[in-house]
N, C-alpha and C positions, 0 to 999 in steps of 0.2 A: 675527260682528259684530251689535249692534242694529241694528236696522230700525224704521222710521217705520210703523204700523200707514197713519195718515191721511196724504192725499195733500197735496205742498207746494205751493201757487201760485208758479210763477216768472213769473206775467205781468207782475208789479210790475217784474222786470228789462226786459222790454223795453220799459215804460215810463217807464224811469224818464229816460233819455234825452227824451223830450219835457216830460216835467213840466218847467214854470215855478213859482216861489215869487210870490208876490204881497207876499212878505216882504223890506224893504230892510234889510240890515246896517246895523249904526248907524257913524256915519263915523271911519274913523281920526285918532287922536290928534295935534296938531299938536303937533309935537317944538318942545320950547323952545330957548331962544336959548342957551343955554348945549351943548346938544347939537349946534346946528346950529353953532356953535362948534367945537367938539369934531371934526365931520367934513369942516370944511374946511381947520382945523390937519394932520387925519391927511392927507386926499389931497393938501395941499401938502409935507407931509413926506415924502409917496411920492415925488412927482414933484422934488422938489430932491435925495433919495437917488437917483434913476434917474440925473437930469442929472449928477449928482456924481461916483458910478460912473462914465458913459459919457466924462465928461471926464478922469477919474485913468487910465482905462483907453487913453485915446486916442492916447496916445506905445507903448505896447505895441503897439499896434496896426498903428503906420506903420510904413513899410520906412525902415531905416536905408541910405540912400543911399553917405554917406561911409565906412561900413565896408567895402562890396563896393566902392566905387574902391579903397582902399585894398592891400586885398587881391589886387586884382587888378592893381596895380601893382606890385607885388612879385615876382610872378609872373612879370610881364613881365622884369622888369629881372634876374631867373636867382637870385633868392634863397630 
């Protein structure tokens, strides 16, 4: 393998952790009206698909009460 004749400084790594910048990023872009549009169509479109789901799904989900009478009336009666 190559080898580094000269030695590396890794002290910069243990600094680098305390280094501060005195440098501020320039501020993010304020999303237009048509964007902010755009993402409160999608999360209501989320939230009416979930609600939607959870209501078509909600007779699947219950116990059918008059079928197990049913049943169980039959049973009774020697049929």
């Amino acid at each position: 393998m190559f080898r580094r004749r000269e030695p590396v400084p890794f002290a910069f790594l243990a600094e680098a952790d305390r280094f501060r910048s005195n440098v501020t990023p320039p501020p993010g872009e304020r999303a237009s009206f048509h964007q902010m549009a755009g993402r409160w169509l999608l999360g209501v479109t989320i939230v009416a698909g979930l609600v939607g789901a959870l209501v078509i799904g909600m007779p699947a989900l219950s116990l059918d009460h008059s079928a197990t009478q049913r049943q169980q009336s039959q049973a009774s009666q020697g049929r």
